[in-house]
C-alpha positions in Angstrom: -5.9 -4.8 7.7 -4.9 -2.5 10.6 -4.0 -4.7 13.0 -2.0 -7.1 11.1 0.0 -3.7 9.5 0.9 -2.9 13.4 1.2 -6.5 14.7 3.4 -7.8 11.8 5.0 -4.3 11.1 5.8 -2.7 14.2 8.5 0.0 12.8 7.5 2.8 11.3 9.7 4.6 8.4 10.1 7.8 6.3 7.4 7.8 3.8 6.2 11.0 2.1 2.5 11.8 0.3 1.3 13.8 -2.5 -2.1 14.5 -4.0 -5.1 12.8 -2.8 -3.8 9.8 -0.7 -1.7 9.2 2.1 0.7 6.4 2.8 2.7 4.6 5.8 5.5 2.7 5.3 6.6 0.1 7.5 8.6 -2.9 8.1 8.9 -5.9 11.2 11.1 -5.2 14.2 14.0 -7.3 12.5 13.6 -5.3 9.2 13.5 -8.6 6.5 10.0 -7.7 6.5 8.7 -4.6 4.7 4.9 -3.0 3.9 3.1 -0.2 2.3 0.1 1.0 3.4 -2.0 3.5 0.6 -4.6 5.0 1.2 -6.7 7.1 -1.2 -10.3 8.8 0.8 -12.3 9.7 -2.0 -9.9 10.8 -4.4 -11.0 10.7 -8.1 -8.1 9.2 -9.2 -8.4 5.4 -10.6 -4.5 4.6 -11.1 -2.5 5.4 -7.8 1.1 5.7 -8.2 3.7 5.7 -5.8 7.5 6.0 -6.0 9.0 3.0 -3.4 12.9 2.4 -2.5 14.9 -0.3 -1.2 12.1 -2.9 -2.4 12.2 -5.3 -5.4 9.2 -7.0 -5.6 5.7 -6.9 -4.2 4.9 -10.1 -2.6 1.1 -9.6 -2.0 -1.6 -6.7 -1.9 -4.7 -6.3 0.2 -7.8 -4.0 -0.5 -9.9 -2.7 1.4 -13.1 -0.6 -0.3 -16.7 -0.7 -0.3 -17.4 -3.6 -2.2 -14.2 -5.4 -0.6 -13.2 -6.6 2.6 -9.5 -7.3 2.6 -9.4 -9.2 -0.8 -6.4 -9.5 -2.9 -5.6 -7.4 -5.3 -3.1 -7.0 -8.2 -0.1 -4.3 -7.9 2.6 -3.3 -10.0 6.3 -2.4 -9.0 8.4 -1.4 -12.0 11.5 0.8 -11.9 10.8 1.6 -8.2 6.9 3.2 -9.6 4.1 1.0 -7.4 0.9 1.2 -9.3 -2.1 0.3 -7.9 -5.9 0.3 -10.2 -8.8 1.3 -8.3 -12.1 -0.3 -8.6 -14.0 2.8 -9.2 -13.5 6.5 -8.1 -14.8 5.7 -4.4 -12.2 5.6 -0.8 -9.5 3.0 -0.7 -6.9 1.1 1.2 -4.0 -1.0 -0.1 -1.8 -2.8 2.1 1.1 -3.9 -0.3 3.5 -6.3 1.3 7.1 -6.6 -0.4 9.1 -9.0 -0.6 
């Protein structure tokens, strides 16, 4: 999960957290590539929502918890609001890739 998010999405840009988890986004070096990274270390919350610009669609999402080991997951981008479901109330990671 981490190496592809730095091999495949070298450029960091502005991304801003609140509440329990953190998040990264990113895109490739000739921008027509963009990603999210969420991440949510043992926050209680089940529904994680965050607010995403200059994105239209996701284009695939990959979790990583302990029951899963990078397995595709479902996300939802709606009026620029990503929402992503947790499995349970445990740590996760959610590399959403746009497209």
């Amino acid at each position: 999960l981490f190496g592809d998010l730095v091999k495949d999405y070298p450029t960091m840009c502005a991304s801003t957290s609140e509440g329990a988890y953190t998040t990264l986004a990113v895109k490739s070096a000739d921008g027509a590539k963009k990603a999210l990274l969420v991440v949510d270390y043992g926050g209680k919350a089940r529904t994680l929502s965050v607010g995403v610009k200059g994105v239209t669609a996701v284009k695939a999402c990959t979790a990583l918890d302990y029951t899963r080991d990078l397995a595709a997951h479902p996300a939802t981008l709606k009026d620029g609001q990503l929402t992503l479901e947790k499995t349970d109330d445990n740590s996760a990671a959610f590399l959403v890739e746009f497209e």
